[in-house]
mmCIF file of the N, C-alpha and C atoms, coordinates in Angstrom:
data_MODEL
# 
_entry.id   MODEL 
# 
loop_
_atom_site.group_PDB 
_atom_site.id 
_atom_site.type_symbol 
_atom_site.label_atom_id 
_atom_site.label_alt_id 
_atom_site.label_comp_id 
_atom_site.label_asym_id 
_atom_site.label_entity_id 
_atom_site.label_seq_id 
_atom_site.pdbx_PDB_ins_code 
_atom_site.Cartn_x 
_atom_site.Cartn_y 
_atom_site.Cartn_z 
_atom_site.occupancy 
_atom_site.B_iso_or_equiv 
_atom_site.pdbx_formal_charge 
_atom_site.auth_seq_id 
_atom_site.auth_comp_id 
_atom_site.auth_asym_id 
_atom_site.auth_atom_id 
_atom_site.pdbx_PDB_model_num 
ATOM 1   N N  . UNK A 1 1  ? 195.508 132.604 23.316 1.00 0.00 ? 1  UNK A N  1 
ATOM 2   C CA . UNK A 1 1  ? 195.464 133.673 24.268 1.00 0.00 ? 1  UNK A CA 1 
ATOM 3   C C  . UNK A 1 1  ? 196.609 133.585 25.266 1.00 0.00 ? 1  UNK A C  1 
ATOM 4   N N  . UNK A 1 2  ? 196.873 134.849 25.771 1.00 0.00 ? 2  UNK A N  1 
ATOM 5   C CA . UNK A 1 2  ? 197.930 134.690 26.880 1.00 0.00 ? 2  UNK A CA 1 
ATOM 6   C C  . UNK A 1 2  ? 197.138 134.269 28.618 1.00 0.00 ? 2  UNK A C  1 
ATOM 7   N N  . UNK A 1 3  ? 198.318 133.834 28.954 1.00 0.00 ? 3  UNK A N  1 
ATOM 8   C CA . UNK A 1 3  ? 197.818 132.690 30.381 1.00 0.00 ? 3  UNK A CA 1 
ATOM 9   C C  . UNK A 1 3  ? 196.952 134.234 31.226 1.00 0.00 ? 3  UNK A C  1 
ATOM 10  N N  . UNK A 1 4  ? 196.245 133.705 32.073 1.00 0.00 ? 4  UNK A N  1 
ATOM 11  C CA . UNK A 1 4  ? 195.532 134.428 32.993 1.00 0.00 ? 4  UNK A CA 1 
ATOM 12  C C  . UNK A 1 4  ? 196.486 134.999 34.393 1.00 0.00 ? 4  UNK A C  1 
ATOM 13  N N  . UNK A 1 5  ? 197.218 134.240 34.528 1.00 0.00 ? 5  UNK A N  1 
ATOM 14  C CA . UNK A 1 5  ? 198.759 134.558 35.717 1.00 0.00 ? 5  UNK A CA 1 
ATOM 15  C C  . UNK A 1 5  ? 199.017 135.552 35.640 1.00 0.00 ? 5  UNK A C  1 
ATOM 16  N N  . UNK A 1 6  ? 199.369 135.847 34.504 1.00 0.00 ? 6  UNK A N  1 
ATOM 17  C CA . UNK A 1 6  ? 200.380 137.056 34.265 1.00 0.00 ? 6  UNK A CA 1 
ATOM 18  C C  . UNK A 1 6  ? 199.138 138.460 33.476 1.00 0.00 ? 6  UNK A C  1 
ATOM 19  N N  . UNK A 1 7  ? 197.965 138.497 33.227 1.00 0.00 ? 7  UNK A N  1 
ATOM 20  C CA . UNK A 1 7  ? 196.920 139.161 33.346 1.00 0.00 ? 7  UNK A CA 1 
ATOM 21  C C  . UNK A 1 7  ? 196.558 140.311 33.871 1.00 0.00 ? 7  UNK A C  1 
ATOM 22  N N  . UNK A 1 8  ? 196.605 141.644 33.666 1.00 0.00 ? 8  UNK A N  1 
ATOM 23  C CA . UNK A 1 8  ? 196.106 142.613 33.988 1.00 0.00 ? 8  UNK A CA 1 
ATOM 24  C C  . UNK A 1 8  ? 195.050 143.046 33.619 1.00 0.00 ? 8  UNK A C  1 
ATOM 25  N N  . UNK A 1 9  ? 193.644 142.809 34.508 1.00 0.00 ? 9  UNK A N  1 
ATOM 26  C CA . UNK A 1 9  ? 192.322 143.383 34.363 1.00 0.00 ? 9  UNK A CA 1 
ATOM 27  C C  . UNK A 1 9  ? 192.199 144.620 33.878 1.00 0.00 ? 9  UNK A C  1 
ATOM 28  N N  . UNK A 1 10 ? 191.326 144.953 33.271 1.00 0.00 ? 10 UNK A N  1 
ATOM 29  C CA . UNK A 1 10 ? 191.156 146.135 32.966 1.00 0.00 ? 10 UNK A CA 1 
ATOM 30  C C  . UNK A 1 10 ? 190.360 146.992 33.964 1.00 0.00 ? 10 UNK A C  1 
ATOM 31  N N  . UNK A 1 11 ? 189.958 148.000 34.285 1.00 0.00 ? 11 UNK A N  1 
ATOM 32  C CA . UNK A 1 11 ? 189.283 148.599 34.850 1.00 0.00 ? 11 UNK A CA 1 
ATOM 33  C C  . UNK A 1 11 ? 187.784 148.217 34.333 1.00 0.00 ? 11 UNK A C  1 
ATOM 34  N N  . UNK A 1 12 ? 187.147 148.572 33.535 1.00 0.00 ? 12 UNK A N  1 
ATOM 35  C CA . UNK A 1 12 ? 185.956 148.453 32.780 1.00 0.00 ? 12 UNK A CA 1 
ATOM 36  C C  . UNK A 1 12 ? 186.081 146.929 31.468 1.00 0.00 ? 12 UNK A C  1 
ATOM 37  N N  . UNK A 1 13 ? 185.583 146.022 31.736 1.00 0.00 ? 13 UNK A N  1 
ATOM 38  C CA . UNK A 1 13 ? 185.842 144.946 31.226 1.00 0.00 ? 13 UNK A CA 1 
ATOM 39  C C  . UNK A 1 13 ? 184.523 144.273 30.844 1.00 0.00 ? 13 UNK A C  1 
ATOM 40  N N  . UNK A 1 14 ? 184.268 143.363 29.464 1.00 0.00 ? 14 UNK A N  1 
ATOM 41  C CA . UNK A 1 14 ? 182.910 142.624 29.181 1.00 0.00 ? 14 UNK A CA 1 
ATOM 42  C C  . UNK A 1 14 ? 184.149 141.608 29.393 1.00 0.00 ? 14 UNK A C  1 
ATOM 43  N N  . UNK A 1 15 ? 183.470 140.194 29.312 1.00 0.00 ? 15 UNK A N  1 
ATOM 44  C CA . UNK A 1 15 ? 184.432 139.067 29.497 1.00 0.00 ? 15 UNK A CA 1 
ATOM 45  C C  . UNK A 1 15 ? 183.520 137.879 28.467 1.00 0.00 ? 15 UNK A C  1 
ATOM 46  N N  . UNK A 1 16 ? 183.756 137.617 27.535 1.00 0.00 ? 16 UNK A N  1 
ATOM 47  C CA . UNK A 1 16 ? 183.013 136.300 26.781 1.00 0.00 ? 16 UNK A CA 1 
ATOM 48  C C  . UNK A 1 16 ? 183.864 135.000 26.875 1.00 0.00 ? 16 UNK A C  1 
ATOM 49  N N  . UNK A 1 17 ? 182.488 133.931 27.065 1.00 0.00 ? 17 UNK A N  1 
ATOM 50  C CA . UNK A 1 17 ? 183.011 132.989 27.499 1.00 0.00 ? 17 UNK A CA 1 
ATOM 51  C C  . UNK A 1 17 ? 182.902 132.153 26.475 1.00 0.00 ? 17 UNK A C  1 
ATOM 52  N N  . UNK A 1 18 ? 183.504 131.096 25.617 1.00 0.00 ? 18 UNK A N  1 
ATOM 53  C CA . UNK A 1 18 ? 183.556 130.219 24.728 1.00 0.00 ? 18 UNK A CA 1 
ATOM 54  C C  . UNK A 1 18 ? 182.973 129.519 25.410 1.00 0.00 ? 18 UNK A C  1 
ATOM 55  N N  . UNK A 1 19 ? 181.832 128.877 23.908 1.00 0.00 ? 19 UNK A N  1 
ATOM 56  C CA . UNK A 1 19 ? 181.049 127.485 24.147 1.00 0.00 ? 19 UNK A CA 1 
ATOM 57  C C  . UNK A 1 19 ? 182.333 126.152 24.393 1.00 0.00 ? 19 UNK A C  1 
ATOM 58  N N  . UNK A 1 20 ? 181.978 125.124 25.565 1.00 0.00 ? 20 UNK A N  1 
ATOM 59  C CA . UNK A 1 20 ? 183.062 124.241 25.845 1.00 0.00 ? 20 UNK A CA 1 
ATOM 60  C C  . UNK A 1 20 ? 183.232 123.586 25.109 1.00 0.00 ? 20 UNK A C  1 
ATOM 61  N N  . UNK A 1 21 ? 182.657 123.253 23.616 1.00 0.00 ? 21 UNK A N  1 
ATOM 62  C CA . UNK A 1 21 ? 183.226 122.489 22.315 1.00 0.00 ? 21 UNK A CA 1 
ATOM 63  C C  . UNK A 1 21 ? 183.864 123.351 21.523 1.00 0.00 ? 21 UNK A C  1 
ATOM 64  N N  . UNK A 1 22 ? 183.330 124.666 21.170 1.00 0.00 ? 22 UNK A N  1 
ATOM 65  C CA . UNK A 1 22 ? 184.126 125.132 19.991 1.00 0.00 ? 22 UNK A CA 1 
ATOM 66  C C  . UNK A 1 22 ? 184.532 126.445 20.299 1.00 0.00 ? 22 UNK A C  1 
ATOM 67  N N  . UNK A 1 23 ? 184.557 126.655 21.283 1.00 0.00 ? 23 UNK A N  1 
ATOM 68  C CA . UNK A 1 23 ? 185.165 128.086 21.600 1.00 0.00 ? 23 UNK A CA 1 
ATOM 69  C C  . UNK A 1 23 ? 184.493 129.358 21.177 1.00 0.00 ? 23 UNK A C  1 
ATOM 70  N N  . UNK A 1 24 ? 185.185 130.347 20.766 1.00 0.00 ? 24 UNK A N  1 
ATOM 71  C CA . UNK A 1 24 ? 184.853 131.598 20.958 1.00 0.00 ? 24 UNK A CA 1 
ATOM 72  C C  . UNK A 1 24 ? 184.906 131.238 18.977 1.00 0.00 ? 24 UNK A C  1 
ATOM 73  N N  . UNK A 1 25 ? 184.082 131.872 17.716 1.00 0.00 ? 25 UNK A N  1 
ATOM 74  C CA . UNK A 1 25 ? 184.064 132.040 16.695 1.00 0.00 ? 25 UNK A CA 1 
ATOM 75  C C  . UNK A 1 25 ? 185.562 133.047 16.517 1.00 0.00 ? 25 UNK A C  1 
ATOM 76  N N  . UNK A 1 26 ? 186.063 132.593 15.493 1.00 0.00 ? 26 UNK A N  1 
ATOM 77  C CA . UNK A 1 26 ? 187.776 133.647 14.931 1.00 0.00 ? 26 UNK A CA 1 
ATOM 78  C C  . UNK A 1 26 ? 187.034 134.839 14.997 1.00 0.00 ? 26 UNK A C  1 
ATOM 79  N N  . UNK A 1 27 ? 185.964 135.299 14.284 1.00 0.00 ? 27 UNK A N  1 
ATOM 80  C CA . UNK A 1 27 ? 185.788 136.658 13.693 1.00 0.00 ? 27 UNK A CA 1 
ATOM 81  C C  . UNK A 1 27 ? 185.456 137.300 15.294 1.00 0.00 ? 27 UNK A C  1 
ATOM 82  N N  . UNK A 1 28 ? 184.960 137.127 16.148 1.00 0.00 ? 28 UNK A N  1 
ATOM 83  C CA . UNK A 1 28 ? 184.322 137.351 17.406 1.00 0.00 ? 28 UNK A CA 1 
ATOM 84  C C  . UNK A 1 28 ? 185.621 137.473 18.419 1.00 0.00 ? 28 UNK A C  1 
ATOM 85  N N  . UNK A 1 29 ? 186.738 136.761 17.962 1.00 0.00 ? 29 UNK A N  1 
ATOM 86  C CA . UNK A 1 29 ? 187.948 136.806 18.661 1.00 0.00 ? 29 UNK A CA 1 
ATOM 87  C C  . UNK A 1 29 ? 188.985 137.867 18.274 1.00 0.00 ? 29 UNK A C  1 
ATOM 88  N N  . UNK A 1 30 ? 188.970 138.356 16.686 1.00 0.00 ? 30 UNK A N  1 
ATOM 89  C CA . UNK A 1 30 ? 189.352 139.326 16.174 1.00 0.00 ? 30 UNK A CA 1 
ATOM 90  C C  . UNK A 1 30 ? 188.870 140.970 16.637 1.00 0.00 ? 30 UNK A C  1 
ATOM 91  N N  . UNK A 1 31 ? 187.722 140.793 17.432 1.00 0.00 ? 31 UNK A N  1 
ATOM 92  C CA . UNK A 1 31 ? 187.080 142.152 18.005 1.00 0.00 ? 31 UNK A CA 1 
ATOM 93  C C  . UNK A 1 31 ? 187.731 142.436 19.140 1.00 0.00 ? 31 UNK A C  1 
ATOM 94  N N  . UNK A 1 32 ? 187.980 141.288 20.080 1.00 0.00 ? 32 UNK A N  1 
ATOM 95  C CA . UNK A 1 32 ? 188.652 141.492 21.198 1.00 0.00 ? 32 UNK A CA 1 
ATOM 96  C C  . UNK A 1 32 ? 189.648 142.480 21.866 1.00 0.00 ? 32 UNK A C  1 
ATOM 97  N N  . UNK A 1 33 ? 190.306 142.981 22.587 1.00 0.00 ? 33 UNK A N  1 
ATOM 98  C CA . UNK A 1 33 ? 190.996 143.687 22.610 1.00 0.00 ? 33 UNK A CA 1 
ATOM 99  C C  . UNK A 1 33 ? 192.421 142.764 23.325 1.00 0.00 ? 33 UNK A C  1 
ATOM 100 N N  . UNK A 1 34 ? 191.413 141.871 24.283 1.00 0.00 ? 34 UNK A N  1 
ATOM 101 C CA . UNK A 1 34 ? 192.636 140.755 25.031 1.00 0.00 ? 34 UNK A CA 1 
ATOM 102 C C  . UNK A 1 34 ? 191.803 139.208 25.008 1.00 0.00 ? 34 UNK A C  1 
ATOM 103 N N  . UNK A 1 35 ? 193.086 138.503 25.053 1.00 0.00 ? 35 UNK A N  1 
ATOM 104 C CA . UNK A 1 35 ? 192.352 137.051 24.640 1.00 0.00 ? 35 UNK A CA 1 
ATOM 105 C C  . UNK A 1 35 ? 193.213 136.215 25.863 1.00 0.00 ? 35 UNK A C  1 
ATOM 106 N N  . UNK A 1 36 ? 192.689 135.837 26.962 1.00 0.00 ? 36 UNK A N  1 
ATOM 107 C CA . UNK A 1 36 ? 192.995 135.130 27.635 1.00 0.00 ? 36 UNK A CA 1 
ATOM 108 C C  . UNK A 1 36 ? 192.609 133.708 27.703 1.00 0.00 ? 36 UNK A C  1 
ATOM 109 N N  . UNK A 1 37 ? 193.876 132.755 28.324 1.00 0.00 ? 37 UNK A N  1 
ATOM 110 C CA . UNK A 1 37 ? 193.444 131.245 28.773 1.00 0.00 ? 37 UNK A CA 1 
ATOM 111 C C  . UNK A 1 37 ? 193.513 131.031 30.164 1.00 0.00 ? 37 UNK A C  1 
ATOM 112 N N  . UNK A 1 38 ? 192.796 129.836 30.729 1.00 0.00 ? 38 UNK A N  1 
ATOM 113 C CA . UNK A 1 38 ? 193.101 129.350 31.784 1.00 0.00 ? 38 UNK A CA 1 
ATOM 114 C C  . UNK A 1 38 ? 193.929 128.362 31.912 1.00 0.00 ? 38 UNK A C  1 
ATOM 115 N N  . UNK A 1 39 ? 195.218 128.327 32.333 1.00 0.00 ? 39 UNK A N  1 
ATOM 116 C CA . UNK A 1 39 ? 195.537 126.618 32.172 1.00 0.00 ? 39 UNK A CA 1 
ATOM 117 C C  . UNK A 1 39 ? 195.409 125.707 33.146 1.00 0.00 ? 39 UNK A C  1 
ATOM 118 N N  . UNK A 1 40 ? 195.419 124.575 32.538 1.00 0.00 ? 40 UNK A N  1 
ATOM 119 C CA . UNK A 1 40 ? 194.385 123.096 33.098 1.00 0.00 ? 40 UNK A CA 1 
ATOM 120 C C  . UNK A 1 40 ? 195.502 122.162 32.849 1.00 0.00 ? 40 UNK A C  1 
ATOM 121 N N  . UNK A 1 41 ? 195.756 121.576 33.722 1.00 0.00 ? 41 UNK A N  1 
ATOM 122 C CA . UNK A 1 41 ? 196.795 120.271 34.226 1.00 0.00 ? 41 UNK A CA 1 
ATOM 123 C C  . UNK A 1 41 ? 196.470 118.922 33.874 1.00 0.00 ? 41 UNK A C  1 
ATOM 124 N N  . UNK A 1 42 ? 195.164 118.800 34.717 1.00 0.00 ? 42 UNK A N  1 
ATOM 125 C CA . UNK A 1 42 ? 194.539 117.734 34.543 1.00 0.00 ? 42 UNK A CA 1 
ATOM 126 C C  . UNK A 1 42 ? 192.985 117.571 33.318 1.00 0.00 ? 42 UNK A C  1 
ATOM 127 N N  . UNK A 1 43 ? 192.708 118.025 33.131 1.00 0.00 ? 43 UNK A N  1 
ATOM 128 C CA . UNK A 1 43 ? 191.879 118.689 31.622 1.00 0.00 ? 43 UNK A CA 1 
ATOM 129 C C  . UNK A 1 43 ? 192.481 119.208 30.636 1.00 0.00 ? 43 UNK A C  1 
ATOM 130 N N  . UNK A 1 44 ? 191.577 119.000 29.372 1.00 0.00 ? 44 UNK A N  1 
ATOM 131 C CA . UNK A 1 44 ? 191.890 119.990 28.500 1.00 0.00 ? 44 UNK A CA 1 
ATOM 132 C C  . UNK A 1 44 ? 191.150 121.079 28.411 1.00 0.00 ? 44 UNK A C  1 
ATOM 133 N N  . UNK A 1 45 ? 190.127 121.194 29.253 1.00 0.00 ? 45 UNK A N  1 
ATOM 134 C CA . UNK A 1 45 ? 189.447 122.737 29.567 1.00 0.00 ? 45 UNK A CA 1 
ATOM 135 C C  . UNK A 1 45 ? 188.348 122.609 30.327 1.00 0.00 ? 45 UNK A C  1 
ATOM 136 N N  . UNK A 1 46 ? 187.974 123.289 30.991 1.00 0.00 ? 46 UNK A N  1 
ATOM 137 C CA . UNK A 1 46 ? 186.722 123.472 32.179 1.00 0.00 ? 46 UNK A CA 1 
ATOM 138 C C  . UNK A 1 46 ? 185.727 123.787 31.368 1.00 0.00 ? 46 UNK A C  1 
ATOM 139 N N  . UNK A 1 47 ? 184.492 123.428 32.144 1.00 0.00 ? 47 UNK A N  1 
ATOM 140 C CA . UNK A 1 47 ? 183.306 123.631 31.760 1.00 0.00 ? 47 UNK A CA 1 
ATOM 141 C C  . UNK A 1 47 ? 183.112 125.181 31.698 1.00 0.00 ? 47 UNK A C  1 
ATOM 142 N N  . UNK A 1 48 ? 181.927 125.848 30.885 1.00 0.00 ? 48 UNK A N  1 
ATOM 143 C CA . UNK A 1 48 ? 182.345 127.178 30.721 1.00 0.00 ? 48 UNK A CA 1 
ATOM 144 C C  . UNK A 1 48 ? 181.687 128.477 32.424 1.00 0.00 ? 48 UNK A C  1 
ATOM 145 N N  . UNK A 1 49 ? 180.616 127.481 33.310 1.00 0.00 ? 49 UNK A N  1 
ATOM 146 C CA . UNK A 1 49 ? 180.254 127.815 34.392 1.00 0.00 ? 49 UNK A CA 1 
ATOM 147 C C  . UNK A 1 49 ? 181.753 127.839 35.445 1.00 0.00 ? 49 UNK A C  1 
ATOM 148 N N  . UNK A 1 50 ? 182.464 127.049 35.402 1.00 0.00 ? 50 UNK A N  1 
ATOM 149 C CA . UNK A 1 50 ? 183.657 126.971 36.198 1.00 0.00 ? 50 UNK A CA 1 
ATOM 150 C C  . UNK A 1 50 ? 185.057 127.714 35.675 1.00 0.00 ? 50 UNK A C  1 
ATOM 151 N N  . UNK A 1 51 ? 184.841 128.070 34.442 1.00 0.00 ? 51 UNK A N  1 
ATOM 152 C CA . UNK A 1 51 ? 185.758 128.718 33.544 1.00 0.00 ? 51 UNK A CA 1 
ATOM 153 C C  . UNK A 1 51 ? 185.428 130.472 33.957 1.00 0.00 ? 51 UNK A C  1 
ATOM 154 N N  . UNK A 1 52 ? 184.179 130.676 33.702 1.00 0.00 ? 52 UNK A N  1 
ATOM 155 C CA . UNK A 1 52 ? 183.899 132.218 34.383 1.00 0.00 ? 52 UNK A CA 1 
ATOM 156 C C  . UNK A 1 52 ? 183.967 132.428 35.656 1.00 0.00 ? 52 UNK A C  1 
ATOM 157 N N  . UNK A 1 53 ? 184.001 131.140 36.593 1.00 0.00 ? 53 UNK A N  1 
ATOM 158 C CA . UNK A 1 53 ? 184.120 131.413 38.641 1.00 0.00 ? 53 UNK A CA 1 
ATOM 159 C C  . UNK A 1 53 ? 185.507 132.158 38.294 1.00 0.00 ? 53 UNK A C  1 
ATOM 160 N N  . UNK A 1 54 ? 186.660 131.451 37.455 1.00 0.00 ? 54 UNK A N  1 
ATOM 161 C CA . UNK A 1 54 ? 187.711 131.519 38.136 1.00 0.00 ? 54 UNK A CA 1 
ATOM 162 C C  . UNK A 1 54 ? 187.802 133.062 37.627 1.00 0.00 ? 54 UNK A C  1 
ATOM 163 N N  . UNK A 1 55 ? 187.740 133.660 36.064 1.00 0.00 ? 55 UNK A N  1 
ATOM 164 C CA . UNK A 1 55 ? 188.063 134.597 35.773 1.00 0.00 ? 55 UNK A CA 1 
ATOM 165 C C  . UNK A 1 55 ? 187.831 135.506 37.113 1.00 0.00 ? 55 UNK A C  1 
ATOM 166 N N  . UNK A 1 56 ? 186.704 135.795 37.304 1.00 0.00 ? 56 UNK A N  1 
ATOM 167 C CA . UNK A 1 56 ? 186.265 136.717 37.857 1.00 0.00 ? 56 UNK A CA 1 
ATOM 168 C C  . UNK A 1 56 ? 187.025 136.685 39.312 1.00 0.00 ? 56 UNK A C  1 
ATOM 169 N N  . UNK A 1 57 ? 186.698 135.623 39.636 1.00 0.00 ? 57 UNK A N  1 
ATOM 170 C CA . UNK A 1 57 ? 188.099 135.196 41.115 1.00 0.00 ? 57 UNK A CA 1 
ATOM 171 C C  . UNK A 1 57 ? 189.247 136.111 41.039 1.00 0.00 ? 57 UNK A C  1 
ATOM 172 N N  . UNK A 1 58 ? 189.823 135.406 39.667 1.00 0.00 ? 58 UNK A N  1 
ATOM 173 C CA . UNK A 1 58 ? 191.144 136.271 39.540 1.00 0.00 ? 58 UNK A CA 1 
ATOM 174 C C  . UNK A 1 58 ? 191.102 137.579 39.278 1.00 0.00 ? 58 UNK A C  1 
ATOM 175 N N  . UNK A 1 59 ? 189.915 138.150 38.573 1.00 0.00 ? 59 UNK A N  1 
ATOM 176 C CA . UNK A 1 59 ? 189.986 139.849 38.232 1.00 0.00 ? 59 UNK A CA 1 
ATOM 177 C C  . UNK A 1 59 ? 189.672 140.457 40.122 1.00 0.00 ? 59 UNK A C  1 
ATOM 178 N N  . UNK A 1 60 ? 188.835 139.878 40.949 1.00 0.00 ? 60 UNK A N  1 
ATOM 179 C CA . UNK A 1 60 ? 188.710 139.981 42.581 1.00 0.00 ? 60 UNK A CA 1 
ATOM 180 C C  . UNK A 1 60 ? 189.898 139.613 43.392 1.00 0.00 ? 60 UNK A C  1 
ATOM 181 N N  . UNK A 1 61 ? 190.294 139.121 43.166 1.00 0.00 ? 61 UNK A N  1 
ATOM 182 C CA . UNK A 1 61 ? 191.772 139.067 43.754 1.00 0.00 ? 61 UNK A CA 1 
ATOM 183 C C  . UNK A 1 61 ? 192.627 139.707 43.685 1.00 0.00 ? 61 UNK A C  1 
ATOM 184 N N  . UNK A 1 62 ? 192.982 139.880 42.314 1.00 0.00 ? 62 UNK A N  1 
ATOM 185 C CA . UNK A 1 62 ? 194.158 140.850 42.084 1.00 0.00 ? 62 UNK A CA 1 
ATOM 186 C C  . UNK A 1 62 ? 193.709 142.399 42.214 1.00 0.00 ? 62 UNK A C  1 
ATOM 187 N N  . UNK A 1 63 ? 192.377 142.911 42.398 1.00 0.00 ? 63 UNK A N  1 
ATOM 188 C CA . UNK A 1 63 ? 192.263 143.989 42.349 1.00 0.00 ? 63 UNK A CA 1 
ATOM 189 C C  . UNK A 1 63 ? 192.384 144.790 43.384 1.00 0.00 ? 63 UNK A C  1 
ATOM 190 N N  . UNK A 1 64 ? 192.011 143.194 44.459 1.00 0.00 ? 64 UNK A N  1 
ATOM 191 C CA . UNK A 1 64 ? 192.607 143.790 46.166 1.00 0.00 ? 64 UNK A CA 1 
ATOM 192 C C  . UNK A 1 64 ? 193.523 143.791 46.671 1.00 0.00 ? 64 UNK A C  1 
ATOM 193 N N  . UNK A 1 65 ? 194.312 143.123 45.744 1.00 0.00 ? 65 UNK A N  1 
ATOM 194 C CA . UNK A 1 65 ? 195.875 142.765 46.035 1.00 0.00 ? 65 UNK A CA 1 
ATOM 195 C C  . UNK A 1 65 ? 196.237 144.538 45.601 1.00 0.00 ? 65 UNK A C  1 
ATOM 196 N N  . UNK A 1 66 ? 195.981 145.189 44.983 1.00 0.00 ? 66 UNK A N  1 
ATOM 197 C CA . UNK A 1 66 ? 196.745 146.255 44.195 1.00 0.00 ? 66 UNK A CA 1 
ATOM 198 C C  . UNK A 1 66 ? 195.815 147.527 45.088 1.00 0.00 ? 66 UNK A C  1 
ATOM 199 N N  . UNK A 1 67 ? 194.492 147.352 45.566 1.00 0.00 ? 67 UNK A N  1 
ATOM 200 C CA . UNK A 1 67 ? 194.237 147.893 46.593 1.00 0.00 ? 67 UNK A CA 1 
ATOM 201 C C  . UNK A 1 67 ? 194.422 148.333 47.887 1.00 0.00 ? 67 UNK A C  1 
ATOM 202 N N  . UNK A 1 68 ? 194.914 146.814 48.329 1.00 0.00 ? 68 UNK A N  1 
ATOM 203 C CA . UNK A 1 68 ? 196.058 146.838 49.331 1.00 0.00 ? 68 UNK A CA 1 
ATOM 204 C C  . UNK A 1 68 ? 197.381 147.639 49.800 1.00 0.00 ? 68 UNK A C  1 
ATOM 205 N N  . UNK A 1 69 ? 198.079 147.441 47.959 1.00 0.00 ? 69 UNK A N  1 
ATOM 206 C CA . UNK A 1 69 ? 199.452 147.869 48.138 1.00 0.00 ? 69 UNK A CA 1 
ATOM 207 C C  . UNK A 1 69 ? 199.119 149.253 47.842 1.00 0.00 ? 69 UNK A C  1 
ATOM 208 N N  . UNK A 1 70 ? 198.073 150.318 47.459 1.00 0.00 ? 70 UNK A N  1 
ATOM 209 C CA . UNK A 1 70 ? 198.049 151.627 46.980 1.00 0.00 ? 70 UNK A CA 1 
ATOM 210 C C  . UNK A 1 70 ? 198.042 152.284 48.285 1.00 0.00 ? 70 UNK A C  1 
# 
């Protein structure tokens, strides 16, 4: 998936979260429309409760950021 940084939310969005061993199933990833990652420095991936804070963080953030500037 492409990094979450550079990420443009959608307006109307479902968001699935991969189990923290095996991820999201290929065929289930093939439906998708966008496939995002988080990247992790010190891990090789967050638990999937701390993996959905941030999404959503970042889809709340940037949406006020662009709220702001309108």
């Amino acid at each position: 998936g492409r990094s979450i940084r550079n990420f443009v939310h959608p307006e109307r969005a479902c968001y699935l979260l991969g189990a923290e061993d095996h991820g999201i199933p290929p065929r289930v990833l093939e439906r998708c429309h966008h496939v995002i990652c988080l990247p992790a420095s010190r891990i090789e991936s967050y638990n999937v409760a701390v993996a959905g804070s941030l999404v959503m963080f970042d889809r709340q953030t940037k949406r006020d950021a662009w709220r702001s500037a309108a």
